[in-house]
C-alpha positions in Angstrom: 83.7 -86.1 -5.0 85.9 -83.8 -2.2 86.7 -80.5 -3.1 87.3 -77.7 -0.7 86.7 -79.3 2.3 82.9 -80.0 1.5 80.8 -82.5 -0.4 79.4 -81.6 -3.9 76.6 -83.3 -5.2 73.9 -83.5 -8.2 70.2 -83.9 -7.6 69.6 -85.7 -10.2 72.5 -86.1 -11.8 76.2 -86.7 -11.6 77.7 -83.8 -13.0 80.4 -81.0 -11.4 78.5 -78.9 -9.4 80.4 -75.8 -10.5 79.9 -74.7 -13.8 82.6 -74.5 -16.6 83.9 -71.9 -17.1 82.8 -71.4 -20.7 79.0 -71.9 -18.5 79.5 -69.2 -16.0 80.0 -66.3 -19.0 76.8 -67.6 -20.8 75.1 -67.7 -17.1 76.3 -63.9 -16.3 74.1 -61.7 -16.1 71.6 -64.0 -16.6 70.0 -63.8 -13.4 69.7 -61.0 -11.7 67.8 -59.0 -8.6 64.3 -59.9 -9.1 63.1 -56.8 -7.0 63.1 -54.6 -10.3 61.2 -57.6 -12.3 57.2 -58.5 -12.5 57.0 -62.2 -12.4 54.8 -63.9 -14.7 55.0 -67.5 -16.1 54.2 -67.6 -20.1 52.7 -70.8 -20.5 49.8 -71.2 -22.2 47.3 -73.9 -20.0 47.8 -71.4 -17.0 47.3 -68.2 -18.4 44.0 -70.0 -20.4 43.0 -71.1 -17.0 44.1 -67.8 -15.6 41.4 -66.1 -17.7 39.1 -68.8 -17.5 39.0 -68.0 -13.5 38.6 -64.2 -14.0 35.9 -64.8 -16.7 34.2 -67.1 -14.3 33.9 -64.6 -11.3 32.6 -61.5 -13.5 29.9 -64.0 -14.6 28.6 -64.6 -11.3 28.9 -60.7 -10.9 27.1 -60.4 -13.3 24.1 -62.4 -12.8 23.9 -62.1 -8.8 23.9 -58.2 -9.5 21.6 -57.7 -12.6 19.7 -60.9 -12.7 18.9 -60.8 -8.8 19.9 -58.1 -6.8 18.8 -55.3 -9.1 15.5 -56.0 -10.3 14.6 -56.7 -6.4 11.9 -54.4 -4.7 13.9 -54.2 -1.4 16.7 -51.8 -1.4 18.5 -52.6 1.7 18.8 -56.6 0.7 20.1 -55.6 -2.5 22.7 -53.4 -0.9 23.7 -55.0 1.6 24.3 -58.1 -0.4 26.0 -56.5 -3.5 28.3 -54.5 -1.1 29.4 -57.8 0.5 29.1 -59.6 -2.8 31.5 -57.5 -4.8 33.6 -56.6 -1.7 34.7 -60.1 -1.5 34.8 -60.4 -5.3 37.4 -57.5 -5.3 39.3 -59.4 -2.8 39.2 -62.5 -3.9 40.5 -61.1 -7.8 43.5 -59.4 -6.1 44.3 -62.5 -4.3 44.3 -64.3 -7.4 46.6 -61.6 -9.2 48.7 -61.1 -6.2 49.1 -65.1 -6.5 49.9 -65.2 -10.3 52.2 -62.2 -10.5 54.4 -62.7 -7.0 57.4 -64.6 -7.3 56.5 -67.7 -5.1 60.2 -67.9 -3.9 62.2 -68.6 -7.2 65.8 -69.8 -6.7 68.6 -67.3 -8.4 68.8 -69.4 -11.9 72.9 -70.5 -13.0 74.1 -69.3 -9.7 76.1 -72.7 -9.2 79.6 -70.6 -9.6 82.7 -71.1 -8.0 82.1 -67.5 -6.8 78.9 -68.3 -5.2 80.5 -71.0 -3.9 83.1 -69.6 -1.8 80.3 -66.8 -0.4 78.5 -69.6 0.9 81.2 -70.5 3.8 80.5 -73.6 3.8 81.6 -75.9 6.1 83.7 -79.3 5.7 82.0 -82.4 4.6 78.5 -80.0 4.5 76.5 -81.8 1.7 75.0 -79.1 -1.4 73.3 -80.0 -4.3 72.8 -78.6 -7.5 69.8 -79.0 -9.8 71.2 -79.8 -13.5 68.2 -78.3 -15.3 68.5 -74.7 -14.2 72.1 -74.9 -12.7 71.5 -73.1 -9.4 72.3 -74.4 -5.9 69.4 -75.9 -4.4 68.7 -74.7 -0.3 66.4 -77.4 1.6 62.5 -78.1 0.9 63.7 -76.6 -2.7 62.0 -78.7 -5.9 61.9 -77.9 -9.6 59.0 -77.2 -11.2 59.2 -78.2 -15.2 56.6 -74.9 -15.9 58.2 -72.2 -14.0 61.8 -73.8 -15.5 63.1 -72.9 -11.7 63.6 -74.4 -8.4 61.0 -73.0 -6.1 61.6 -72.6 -2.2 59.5 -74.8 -0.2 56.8 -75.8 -3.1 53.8 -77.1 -2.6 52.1 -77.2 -6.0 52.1 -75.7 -9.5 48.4 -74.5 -10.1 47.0 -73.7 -13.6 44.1 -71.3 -12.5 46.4 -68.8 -11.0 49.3 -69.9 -13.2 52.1 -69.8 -10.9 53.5 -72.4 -8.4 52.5 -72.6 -4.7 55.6 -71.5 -2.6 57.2 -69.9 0.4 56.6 -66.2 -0.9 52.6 -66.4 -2.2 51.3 -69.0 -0.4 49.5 -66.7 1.8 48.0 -65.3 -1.2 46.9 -68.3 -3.0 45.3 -69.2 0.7 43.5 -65.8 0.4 42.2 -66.5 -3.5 40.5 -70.3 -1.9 39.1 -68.4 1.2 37.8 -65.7 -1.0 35.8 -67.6 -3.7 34.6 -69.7 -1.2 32.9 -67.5 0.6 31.7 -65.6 -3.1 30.1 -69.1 -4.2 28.6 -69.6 -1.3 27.0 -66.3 -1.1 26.2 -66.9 -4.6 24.5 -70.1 -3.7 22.3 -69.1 -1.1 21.1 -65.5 -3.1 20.1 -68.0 -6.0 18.2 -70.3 -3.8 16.3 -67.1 -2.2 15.9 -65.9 -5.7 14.2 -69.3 -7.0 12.1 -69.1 -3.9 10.9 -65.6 -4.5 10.0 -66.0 -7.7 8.5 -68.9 -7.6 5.7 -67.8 -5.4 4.8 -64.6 -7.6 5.1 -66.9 -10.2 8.1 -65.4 -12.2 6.0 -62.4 -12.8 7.9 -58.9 -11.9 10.6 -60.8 -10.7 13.7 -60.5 -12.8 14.1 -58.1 -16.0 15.0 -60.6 -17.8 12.6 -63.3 -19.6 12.1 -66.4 -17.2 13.9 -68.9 -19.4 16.8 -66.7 -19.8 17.1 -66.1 -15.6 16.6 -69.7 -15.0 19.5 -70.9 -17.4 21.8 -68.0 -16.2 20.6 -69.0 -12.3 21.2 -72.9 -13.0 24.9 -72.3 -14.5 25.7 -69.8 -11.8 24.7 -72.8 -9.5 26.7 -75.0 -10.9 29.6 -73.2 -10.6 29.0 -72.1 -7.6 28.6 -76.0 -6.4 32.2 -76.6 -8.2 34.2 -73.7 -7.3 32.7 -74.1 -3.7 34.0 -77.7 -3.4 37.5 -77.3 -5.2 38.3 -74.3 -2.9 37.2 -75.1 0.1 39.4 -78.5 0.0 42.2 -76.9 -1.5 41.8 -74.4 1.5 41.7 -77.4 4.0 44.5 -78.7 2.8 46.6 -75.3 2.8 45.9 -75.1 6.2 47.0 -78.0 7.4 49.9 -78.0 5.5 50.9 -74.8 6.6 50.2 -75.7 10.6 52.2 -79.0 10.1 54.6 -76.9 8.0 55.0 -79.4 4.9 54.1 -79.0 1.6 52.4 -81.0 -0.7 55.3 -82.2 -2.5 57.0 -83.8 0.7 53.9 -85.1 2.0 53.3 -87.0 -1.2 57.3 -87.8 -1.1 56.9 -89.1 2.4 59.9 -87.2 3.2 61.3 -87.3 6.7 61.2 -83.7 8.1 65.2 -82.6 8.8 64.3 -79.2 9.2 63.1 -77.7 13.1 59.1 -77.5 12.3 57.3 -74.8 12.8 53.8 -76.4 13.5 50.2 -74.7 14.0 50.3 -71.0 15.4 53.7 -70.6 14.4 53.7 -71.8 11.0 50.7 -69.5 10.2 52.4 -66.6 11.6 55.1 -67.5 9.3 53.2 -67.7 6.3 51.1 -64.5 7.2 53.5 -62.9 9.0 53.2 -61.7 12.3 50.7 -62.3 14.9 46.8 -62.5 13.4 45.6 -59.6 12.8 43.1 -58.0 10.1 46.4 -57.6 8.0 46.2 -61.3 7.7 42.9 -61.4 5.2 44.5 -58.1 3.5 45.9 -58.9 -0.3 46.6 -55.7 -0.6 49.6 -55.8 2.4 52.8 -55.2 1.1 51.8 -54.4 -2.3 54.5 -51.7 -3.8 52.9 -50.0 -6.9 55.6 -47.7 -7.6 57.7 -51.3 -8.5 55.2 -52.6 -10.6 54.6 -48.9 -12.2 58.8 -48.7 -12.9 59.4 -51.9 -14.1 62.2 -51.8 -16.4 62.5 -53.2 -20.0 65.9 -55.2 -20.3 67.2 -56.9 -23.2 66.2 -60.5 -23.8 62.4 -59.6 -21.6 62.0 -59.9 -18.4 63.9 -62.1 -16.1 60.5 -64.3 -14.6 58.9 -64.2 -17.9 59.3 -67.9 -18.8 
């Protein structure tokens, strides 16, 4: 189809690429600046999963502080490793939440008007496409997740545990989060193993405040979770980085999709995920947070716009 001097085409379907016009006044108002919204996907497996991950780390907190660390006879180990411990804990939480509630690079949903259109100067015979299931005009590297009911910019993944698709705004975050718990269940790992060791030769006695049976069942599931979440996050971190320094995302790697986009590959591409040049700012979740947004957000009618 030729209209305007440019090609209009569906993604996945063959329908006009503007809407109707009965379509644009349901679709006004409907999407709107998503700086004055907290983003948060309502769908049940995530948000279980969400908890799941939270629930998970306080355990470990729990038994590598009062099952270990606490009842030990040397101060300065036990400081020194519950200060690193729950440092990295701290930061590995906000990376998750930072993750979950950032908007991972949503596109503007019903914004396939003939208004938009014409802002977009496009040029003749330029090819756009429009996704039929949330009517918005898809830019390149942009796929649809069925969760988040949106097209995300440059998506890699939908994950459950921080309940939130992997895109062009949080990835650096959800980087962050795998780096993080890594390093906790590793620490974790090797505090148990000193632990067995040094109770084993008192023989359990004056070793833990709890009873022995009770430490070594808490000790054995903190190992195997540590074991798990060690391996899951330290290939999903692998494979961030990769993608990232090749600049591709999961989706068009599995898609086998033919790059027509100028890469940006290894040092560049993780400056423009982290932004800027490395620096400490780079391991920082904190970095860029604006608490006086989240503290103002406004109630609208019909909830919030990213509440989906």
């Amino acid at each position: 189809m030729q209209s305007t001097g440019h090609r209009l085409r569906d993604v996945e379907q063959h329908h006009p690429l503007l809407a109707s016009e009965e379509e644009e006044e349901q679709l006004k108002g409907v999407c709107s600046a998503s700086g004055e919204r907290v983003w948060f996907i309502q769908d049940s497996c995530g948000i279980v999963c969400a908890v799941m991950t939270w629930f998970l780390v306080f355990y470990a907190g729990f038994v590598v502080n009062c099952v270990m660390l606490l009842p030990s006879k040397n101060f300065w180990f036990s400081l020194v490793n519950g200060v690193a411990f729950n440092f990295l804990g701290v930061l590995a939480l906000s990376s998750h939440i930072r993750t979950m509630l950032t908007d991972p690079g949503a596109v503007p949903k019903g914004n396939a008007t003939k208004e938009y259109l014409d802002s977009l100067q496009l040029k003749p015979g330029e090819v756009i496409y429009k996704c039929p299931k949330c009517c918005s005009i898809k830019p390149e590297r942009a796929h649809h997740c069925s969760i988040c009911k949106r097209c995300i910019c440059k998506m890699d993944h939908h994950c459950p545990w921080v309940n939130n698709c992997v895109g062009e705004k949080n990835q650096r975050f959800f980087v962050l989060f795998t780096m993080y718990v890594a390093l906790i269940s590793a620490h974790a790992l090797c505090l148990t193993g000193h632990q067995f060791y040094a109770c084993v030769r008192v023989q359990w006695n004056e070793c833990s405040d709890f009873s022995p049976p009770v430490a070594v069942m808490l000790m054995i599931f903190l190992c195997l979770e540590a074991l798990l979440f060690l391996t899951f996050t330290t290939v999903m971190f692998g494979t961030q980085i990769h993608s990232i320094c090749n600049d591709e995302t999961e989706i068009e790697r599995l898609k086998n999709e033919k790059p027509t986009w100028e890469r940006r590959v290894r040092w560049e591409g993780m400056k423009a995920v982290f932004g800027g040049p490395p620096s400490p700012i780079w391991f920082n979740p904190f970095a860029g947070l604006q608490l006086q947004r989240l503290l103002m957000v406004r109630a609208r009618k019909g909830g919030a716009e990213f509440s989906v």
